[in-house]
C-alpha atoms as an extended CHARMM CRD file, in Angstrom:
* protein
*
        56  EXT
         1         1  UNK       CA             58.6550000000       24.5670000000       90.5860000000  PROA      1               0.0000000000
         2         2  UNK       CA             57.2020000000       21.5450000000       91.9800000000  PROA      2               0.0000000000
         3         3  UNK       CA             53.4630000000       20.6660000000       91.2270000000  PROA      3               0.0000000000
         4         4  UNK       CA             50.6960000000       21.6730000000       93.2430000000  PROA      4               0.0000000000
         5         5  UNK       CA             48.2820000000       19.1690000000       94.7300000000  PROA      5               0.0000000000
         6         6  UNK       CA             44.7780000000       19.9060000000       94.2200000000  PROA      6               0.0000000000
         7         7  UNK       CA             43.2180000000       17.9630000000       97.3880000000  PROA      7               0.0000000000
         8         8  UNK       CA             44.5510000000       19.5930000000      100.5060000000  PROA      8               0.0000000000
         9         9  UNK       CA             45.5410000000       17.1200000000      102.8060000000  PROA      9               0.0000000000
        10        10  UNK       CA             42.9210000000       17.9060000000      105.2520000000  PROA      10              0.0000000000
        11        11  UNK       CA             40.3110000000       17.1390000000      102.4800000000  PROA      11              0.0000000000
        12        12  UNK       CA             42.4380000000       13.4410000000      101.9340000000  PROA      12              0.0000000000
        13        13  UNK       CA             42.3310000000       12.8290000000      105.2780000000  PROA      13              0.0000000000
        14        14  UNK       CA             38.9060000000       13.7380000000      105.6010000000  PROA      14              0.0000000000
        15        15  UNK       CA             37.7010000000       11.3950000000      102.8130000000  PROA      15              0.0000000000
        16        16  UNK       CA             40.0970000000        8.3450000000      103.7900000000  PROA      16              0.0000000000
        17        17  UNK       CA             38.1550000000        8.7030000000      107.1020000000  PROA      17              0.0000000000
        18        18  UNK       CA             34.3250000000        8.5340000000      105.4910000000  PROA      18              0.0000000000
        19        19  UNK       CA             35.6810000000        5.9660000000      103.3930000000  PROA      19              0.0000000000
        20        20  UNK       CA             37.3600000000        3.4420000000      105.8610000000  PROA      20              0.0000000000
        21        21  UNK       CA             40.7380000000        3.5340000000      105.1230000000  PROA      21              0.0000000000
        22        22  UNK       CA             42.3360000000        6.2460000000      107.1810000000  PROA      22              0.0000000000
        23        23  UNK       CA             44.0100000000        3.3340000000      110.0140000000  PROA      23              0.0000000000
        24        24  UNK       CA             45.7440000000        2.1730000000      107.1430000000  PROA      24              0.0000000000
        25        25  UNK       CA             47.1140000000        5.7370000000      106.0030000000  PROA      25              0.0000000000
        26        26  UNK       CA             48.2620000000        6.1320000000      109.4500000000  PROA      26              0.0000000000
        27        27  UNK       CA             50.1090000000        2.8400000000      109.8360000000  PROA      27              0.0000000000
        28        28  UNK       CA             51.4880000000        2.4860000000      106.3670000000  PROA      28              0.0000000000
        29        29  UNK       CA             51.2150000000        5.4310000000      104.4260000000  PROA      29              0.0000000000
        30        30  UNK       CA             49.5890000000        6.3780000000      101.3220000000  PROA      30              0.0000000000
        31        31  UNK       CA             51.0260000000        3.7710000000       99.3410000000  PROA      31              0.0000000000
        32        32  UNK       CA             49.6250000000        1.2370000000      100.9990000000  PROA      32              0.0000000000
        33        33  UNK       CA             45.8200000000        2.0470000000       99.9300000000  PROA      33              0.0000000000
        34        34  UNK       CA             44.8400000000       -0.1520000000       97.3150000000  PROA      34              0.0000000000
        35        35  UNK       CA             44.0980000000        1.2330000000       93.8910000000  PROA      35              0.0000000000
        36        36  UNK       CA             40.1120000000        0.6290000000       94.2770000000  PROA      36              0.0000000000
        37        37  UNK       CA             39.7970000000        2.6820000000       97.3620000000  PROA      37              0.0000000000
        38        38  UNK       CA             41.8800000000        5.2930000000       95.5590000000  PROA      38              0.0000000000
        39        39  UNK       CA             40.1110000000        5.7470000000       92.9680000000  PROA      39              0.0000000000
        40        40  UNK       CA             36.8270000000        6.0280000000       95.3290000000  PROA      40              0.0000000000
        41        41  UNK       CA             38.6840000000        8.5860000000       96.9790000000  PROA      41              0.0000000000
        42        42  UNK       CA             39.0830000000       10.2810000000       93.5820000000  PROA      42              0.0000000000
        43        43  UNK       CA             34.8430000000        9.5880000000       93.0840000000  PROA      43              0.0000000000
        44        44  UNK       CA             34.1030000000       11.6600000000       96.4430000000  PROA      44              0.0000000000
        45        45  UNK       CA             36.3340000000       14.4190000000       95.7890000000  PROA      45              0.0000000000
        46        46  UNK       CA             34.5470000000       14.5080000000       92.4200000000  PROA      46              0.0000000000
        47        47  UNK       CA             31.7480000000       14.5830000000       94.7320000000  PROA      47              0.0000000000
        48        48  UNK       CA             32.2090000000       17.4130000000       96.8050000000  PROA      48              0.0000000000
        49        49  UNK       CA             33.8820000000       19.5640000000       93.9650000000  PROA      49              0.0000000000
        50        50  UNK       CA             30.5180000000       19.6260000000       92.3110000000  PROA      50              0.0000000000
        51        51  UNK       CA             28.1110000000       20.4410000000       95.3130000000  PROA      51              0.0000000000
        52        52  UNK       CA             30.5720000000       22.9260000000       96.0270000000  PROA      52              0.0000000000
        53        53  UNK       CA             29.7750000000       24.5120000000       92.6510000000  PROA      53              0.0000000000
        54        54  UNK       CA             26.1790000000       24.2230000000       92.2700000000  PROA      54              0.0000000000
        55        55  UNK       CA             26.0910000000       25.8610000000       95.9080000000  PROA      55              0.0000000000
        56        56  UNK       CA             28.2150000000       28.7960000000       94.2300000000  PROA      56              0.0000000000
């Protein structure tokens, strides 16, 4: 079985946009977003995972 992601892809896309770095998704790919922005990605997720609790 092959792993599960646990960011949709919407909710990637969605960040890479807030964050500035979705024209370089689209014309390179993933792998082409440098390891800072990633991990920022990674802080807003972190983000939005916790209001989502606290709202809960």
């Amino acid at each position: 079985m092959a792993p599960r992601g646990i960011m949709s892809e919407n909710l990637k896309y969605e960040i890479a946009k807030e964050l500035g770095v979705f024209d370089t998704v689209q014309r390179e790919g993933w792998g082409s977003v440098s390891s800072r922005d990633c991990g920022r990605m990674v802080q807003k997720a972190i983000e939005i995972a916790e209001r989502s609790l606290m709202q809960k």
